[in-house]
C-alpha positions, 0 to 999 in steps of 0.5 A: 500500500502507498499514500502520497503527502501533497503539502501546501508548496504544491509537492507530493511525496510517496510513501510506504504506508508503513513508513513511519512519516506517513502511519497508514496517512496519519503523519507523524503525530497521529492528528490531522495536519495543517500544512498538508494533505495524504491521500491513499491508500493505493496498491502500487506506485502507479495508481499513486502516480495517476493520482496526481499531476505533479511530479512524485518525490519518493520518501528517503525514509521508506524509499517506496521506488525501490523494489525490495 
């Protein structure tokens, strides 16, 4: 599963749902976040991509562009 993180500069970040950044689409604090928004979840990279018009930055934490 992969959520994307689009924050108010208008980049979007991919991430593992796993990863501890995005906690299933949570954040790190487990609230609702002001600066930003997460949609998701998605099944693979591609539907994630289709989601959105903006280049996909991945996350350096969970690297979701790398097949592990």
């Amino acid at each position: 599963m992969f959520w994307v993180y689009h924050n108010k500069k208008g980049k979007a970040t991919l991430h593992k749902a796993f990863c501890e950044s995005c906690n299933a689409g949570m954040g790190l604090s487990g609230a609702v976040d002001q600066s930003g928004k997460w949609e998701g979840p998605f099944e693979d990279i591609d539907e994630a991509k289709a989601s959105t018009e903006v280049a996909l930055i991945p996350c350096r934490k969970c690297r979701p562009d790398r097949d592990w």
